[in-house]
Backbone as JSON, one array per atom type, in Angstrom:
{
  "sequence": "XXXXXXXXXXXXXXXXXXXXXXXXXXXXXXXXXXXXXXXXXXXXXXXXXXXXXXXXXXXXXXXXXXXXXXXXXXXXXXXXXXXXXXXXXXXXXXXXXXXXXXXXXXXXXXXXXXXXXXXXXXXXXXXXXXXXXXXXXXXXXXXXXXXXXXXXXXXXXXXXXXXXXXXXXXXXXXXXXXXXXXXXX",
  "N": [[186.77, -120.01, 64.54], [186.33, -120.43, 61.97], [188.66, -118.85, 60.85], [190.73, -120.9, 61.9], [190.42, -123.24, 60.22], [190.7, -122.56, 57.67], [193.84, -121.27, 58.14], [194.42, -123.87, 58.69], [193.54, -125.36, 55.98], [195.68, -123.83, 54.58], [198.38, -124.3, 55.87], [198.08, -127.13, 55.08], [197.86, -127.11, 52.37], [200.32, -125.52, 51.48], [202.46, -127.93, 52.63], [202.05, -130.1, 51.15], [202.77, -129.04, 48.71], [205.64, -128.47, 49.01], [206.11, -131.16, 49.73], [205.87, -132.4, 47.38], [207.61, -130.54, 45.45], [210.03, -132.12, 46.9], [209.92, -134.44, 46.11], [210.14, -134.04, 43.2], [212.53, -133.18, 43.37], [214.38, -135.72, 44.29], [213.44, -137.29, 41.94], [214.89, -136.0, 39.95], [217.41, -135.98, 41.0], [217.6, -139.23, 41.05], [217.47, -139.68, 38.05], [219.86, -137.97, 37.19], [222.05, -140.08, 38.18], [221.21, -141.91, 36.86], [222.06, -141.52, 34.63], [224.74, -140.64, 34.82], [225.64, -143.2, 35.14], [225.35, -145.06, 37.89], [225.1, -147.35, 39.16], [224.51, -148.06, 41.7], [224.09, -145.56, 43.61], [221.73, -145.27, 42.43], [220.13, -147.22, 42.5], [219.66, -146.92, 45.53], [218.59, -144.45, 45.8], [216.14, -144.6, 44.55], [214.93, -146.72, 46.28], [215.08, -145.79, 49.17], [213.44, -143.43, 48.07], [210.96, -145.05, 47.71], [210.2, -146.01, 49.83], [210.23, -143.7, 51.63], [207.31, -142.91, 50.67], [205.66, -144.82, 51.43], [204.09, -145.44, 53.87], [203.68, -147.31, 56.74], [200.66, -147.77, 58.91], [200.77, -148.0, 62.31], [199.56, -150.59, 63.41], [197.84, -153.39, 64.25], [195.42, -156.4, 64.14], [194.67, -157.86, 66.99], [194.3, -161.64, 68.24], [191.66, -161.66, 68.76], [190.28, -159.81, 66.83], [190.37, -157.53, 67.98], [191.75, -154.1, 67.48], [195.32, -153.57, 68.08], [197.57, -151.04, 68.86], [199.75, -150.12, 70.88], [203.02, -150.38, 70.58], [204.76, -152.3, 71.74], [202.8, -154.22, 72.12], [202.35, -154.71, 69.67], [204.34, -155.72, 68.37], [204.31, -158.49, 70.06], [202.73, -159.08, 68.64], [203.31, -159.87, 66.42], [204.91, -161.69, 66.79], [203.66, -164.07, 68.17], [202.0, -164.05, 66.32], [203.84, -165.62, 63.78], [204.88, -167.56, 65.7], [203.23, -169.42, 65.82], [201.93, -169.98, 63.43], [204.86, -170.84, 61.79], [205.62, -172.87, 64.03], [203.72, -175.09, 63.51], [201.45, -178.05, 63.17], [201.77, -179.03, 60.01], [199.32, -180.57, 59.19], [197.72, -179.26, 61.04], [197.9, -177.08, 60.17], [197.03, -177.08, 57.37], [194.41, -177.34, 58.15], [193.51, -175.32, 59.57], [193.93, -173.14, 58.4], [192.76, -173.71, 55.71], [194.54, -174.84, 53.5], [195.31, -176.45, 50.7], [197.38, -178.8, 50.19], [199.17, -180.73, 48.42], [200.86, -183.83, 48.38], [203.44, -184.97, 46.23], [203.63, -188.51, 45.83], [205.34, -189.84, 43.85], [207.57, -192.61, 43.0], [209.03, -192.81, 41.15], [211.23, -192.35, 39.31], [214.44, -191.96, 40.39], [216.29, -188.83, 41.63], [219.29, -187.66, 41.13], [222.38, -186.27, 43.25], [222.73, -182.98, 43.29], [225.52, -181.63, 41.18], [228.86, -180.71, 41.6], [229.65, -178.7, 39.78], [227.21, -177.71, 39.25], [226.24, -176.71, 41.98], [228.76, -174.86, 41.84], [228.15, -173.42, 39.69], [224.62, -172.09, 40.46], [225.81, -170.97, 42.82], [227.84, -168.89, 41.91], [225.61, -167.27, 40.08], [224.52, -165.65, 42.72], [222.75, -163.31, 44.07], [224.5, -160.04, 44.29], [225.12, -157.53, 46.88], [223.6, -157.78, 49.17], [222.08, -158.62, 52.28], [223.4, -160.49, 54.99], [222.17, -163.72, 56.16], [220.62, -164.91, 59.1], [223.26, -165.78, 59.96], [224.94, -163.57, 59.16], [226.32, -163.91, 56.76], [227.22, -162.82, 53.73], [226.64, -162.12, 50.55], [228.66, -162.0, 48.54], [231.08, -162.56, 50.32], [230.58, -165.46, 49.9], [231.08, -166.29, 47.52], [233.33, -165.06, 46.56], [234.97, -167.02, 47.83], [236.08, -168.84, 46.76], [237.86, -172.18, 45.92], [238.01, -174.0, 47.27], [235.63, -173.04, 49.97], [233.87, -173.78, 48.24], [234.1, -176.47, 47.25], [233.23, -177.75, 50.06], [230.96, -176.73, 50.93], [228.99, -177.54, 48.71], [230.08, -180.47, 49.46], [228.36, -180.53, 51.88], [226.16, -179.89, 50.95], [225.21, -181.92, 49.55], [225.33, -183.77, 51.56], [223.42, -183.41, 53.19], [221.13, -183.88, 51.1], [221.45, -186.55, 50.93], [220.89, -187.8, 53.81], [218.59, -186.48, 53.55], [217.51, -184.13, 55.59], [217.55, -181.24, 56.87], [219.91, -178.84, 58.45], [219.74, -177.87, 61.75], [220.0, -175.05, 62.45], [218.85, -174.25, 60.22], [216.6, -173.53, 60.63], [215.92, -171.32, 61.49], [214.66, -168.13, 60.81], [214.55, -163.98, 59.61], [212.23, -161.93, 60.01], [211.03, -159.69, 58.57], [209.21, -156.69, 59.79], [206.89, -154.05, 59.66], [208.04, -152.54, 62.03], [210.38, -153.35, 63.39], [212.84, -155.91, 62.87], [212.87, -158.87, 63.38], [214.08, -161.99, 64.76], [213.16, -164.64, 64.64], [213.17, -168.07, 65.78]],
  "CA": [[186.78, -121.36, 64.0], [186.73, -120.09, 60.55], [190.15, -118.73, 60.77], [191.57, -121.68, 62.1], [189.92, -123.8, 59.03], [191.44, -121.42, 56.12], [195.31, -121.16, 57.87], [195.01, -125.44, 58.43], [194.22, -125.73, 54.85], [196.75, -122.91, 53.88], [199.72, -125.35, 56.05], [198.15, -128.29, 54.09], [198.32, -127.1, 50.82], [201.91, -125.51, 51.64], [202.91, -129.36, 52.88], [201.75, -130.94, 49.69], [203.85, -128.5, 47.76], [206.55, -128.83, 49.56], [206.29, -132.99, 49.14], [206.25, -132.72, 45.6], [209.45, -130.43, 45.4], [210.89, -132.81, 47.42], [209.86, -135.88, 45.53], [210.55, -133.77, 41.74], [214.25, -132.84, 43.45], [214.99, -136.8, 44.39], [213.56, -138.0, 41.26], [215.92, -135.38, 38.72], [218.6, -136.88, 41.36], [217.62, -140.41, 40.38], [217.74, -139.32, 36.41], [221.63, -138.11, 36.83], [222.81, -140.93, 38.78], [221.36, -142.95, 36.14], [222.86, -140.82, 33.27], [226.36, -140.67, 35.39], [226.31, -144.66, 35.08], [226.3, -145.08, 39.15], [223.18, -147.82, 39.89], [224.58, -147.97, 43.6], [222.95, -144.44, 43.87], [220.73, -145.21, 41.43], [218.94, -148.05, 43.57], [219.35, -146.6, 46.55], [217.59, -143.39, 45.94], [215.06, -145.62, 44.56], [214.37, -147.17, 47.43], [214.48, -144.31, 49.95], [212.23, -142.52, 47.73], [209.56, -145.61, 47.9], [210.36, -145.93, 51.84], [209.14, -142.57, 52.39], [206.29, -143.11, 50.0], [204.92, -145.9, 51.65], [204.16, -145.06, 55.57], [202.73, -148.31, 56.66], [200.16, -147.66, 59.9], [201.47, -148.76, 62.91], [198.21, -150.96, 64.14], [196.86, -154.39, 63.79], [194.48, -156.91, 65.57], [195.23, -159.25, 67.99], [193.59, -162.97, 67.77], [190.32, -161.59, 68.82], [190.0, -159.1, 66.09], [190.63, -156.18, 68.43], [192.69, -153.26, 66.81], [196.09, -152.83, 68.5], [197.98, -149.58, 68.58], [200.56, -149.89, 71.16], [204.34, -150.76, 69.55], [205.29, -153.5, 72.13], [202.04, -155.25, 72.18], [202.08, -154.84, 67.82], [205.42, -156.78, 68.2], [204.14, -159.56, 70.76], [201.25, -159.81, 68.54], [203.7, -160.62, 65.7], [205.95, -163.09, 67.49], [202.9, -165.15, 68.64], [201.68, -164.9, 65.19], [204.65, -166.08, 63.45], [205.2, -168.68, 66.29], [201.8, -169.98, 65.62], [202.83, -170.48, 61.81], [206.19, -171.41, 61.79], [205.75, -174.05, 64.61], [202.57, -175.39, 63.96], [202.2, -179.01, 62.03], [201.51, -179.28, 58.89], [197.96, -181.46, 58.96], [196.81, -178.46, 61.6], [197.76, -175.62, 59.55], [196.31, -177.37, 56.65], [192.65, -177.7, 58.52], [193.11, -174.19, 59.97], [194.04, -172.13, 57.45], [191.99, -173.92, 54.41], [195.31, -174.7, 52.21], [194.89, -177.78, 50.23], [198.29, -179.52, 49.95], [199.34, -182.38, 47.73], [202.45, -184.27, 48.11], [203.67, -185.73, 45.35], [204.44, -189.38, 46.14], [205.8, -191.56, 43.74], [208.94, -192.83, 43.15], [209.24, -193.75, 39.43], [212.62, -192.1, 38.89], [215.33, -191.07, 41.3], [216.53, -187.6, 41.08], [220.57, -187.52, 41.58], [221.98, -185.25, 43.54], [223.64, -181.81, 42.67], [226.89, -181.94, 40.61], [229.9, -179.92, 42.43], [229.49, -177.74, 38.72], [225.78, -177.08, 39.47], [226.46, -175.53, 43.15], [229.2, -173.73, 41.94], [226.63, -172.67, 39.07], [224.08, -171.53, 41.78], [226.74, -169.78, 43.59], [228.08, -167.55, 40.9], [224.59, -166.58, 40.29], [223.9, -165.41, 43.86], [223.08, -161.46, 43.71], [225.45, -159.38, 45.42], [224.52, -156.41, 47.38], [222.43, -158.51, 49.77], [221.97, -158.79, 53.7], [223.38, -161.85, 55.31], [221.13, -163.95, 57.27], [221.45, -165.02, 60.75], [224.89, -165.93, 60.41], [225.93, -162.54, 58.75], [227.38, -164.17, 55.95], [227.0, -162.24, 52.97], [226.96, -163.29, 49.36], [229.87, -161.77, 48.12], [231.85, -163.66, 50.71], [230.41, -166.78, 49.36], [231.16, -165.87, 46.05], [234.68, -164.82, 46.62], [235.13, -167.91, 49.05], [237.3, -169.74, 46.66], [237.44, -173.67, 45.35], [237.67, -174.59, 48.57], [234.48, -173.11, 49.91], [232.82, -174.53, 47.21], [233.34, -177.72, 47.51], [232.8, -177.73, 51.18], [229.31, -176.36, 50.33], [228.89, -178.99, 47.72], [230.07, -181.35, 50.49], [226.96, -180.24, 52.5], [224.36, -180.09, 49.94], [225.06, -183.92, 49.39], [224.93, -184.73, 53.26], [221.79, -182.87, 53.54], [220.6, -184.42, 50.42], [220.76, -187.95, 50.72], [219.9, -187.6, 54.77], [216.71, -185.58, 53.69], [217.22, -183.34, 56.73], [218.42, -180.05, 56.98], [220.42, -178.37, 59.84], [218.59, -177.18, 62.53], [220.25, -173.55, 62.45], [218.36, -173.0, 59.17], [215.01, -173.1, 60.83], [215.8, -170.07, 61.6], [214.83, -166.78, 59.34], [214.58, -162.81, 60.04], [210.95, -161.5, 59.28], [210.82, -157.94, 58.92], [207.31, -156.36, 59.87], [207.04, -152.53, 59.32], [208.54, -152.36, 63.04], [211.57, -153.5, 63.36], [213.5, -157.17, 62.57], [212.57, -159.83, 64.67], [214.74, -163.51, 64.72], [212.48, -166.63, 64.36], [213.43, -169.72, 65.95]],
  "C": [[187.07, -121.32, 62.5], [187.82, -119.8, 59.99], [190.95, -120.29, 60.96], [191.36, -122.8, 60.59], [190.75, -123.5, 57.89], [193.04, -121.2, 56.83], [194.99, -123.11, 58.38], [194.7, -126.24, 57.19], [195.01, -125.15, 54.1], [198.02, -123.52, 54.2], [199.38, -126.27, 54.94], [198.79, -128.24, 53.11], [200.27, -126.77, 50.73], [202.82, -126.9, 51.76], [202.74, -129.73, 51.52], [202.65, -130.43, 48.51], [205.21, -128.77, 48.23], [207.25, -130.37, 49.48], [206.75, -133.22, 48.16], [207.11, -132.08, 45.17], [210.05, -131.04, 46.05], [210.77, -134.14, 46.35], [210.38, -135.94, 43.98], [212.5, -133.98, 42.12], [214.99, -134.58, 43.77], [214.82, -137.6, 42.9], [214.85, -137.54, 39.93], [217.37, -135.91, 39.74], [219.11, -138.5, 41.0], [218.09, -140.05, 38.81], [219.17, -139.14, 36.64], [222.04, -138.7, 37.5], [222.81, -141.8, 37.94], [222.29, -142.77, 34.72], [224.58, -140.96, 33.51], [226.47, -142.93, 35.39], [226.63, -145.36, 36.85], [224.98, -145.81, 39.38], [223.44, -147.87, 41.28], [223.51, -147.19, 44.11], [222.06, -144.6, 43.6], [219.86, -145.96, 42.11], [218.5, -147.18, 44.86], [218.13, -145.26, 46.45], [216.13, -143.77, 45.72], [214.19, -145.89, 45.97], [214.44, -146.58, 48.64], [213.38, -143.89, 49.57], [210.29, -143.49, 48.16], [209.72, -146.0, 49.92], [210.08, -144.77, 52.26], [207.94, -142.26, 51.83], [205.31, -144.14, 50.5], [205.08, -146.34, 53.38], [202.96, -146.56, 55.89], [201.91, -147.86, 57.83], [200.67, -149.11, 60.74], [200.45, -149.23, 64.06], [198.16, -152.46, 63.37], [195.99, -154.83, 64.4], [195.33, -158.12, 65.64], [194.55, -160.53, 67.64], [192.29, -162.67, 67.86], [189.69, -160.48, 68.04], [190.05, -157.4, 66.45], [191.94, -155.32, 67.84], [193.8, -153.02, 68.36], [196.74, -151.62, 67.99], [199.31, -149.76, 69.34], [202.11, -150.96, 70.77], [204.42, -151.93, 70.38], [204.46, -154.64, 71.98], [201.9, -155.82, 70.82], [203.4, -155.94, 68.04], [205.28, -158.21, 68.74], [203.41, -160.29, 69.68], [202.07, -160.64, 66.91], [204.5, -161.86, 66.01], [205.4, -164.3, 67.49], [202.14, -165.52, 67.37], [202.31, -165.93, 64.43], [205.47, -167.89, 64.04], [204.11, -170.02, 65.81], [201.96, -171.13, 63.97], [203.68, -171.36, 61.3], [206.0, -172.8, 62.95], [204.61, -174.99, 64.76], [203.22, -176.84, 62.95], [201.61, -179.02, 61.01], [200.01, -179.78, 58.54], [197.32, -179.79, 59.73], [197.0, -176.92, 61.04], [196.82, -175.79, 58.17], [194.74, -177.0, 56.75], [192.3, -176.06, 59.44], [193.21, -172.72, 59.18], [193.39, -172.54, 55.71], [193.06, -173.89, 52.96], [195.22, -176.48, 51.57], [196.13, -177.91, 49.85], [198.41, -180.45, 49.71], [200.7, -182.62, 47.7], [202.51, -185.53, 47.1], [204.16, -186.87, 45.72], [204.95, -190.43, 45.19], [207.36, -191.26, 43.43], [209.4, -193.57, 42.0], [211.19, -193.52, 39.36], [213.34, -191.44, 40.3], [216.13, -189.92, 40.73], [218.17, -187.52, 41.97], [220.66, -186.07, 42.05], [223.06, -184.33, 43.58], [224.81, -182.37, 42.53], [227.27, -180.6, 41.47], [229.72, -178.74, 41.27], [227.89, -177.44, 38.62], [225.81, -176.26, 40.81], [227.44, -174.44, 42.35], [228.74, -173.04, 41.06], [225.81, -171.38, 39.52], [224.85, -170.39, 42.6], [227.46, -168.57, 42.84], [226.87, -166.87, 40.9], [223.96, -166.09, 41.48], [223.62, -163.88, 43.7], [224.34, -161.24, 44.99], [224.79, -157.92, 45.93], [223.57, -156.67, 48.5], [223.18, -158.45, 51.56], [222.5, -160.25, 53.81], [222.2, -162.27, 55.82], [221.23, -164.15, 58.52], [222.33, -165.28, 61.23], [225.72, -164.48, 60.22], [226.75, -162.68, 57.66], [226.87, -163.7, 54.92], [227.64, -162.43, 51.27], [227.79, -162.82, 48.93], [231.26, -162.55, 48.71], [232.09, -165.18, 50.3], [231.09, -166.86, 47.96], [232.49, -165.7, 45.75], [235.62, -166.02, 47.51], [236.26, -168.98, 48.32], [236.77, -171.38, 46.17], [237.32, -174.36, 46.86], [236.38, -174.74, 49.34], [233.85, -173.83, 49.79], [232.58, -175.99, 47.31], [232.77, -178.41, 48.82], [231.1, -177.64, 51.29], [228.41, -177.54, 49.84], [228.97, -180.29, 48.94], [228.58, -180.78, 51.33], [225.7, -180.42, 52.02], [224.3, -181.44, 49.73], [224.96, -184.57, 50.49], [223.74, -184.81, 53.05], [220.84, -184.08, 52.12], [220.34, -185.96, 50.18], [220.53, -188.47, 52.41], [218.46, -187.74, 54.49], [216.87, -185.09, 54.91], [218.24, -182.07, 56.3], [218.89, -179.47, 58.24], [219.56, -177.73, 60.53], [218.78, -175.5, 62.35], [219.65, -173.24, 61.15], [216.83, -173.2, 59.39], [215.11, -172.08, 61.11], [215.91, -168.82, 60.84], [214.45, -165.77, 59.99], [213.34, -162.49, 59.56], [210.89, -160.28, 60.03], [209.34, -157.97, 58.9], [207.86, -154.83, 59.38], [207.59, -151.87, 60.56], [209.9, -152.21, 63.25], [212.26, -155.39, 63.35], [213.18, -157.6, 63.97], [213.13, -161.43, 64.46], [213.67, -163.73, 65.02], [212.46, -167.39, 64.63], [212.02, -171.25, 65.67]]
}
């Protein structure tokens, strides 16, 4: 028993060294990517390095406080959370989750709505480097999309805006867990 004790903290310690030449050799990789002028690399290694730094446990509880463990039921248990959330109404999430919401109601001044040179504003400033969303459309496309686009866009934001409704396809959003992407409706 004693043996086994003294070579499983002789792997340990070996592991731990081993980590930290791995973690010294990505960060002197970060340093000359940043020195070479290349942030592409430069993020990315970044964010690898904190994605293997940050192992989330793959467990929660269910509604009755019981710890899950197994992957399909961890995913159900987010779906039904999320559903719960996302489709609940407003007065009963209020009185079940203890958020105190105030809607502003008056109506002193009317607030006009977006100039065609404020979207395309907005739209220059979009980052680039980004995930689409559930369409796939990705901001560089937008961005490169032209006068046309734009005012098409612009045409939209002024439907929507003096409606007050928004399209149904943008109730829908992607919520990553530590699992894997799960659509929303």
């Amino acid at each position: 028993m004693n043996w086994y004790h003294k070579k499983r903290n002789e792997a340990n310690r070996m592991c731990a060294t081993k980590k930290k030449e791995l973690i010294n050799k990505t960060i002197r990789q970060i340093e000359e990517n940043y020195k070479r002028n290349e942030p592409r690399k430069f993020f990315n290694e970044i964010k690898q390095l904190r994605q293997r730094n940050t192992g989330l446990p793959h467990i929660c509880k269910d509604g009755n406080n019981t710890v899950i463990t197994q992957t399909d039921k961890i995913l159900n248990r987010w779906k039904e959370y999320f559903s719960i959330i996302l489709n609940s109404d407003l007065d009963e999430l209020s009185s079940s989750y203890r958020i105190q919401i105030t809607v502003d109601t008056r109506t002193d001044t009317e607030i006009l709505s977006p100039s065609y040179k404020e979207v395309c504003s907005i739209i220059n400033k979009v980052k680039s480097n980004k995930v689409g969303g559930t369409d796939n459309i990705i901001p560089e496309l937008i961005k490169q999309g032209g006068r046309t686009l734009k005012q098409r866009i612009h045409k939209l934001i002024t439907m929507i805006w003096e409606e007050e409704q928004f399209p149904n396809q943008w109730n829908e959003g992607i919520i990553l867990t530590f699992m894997e992407p799960c659509i929303v409706v």
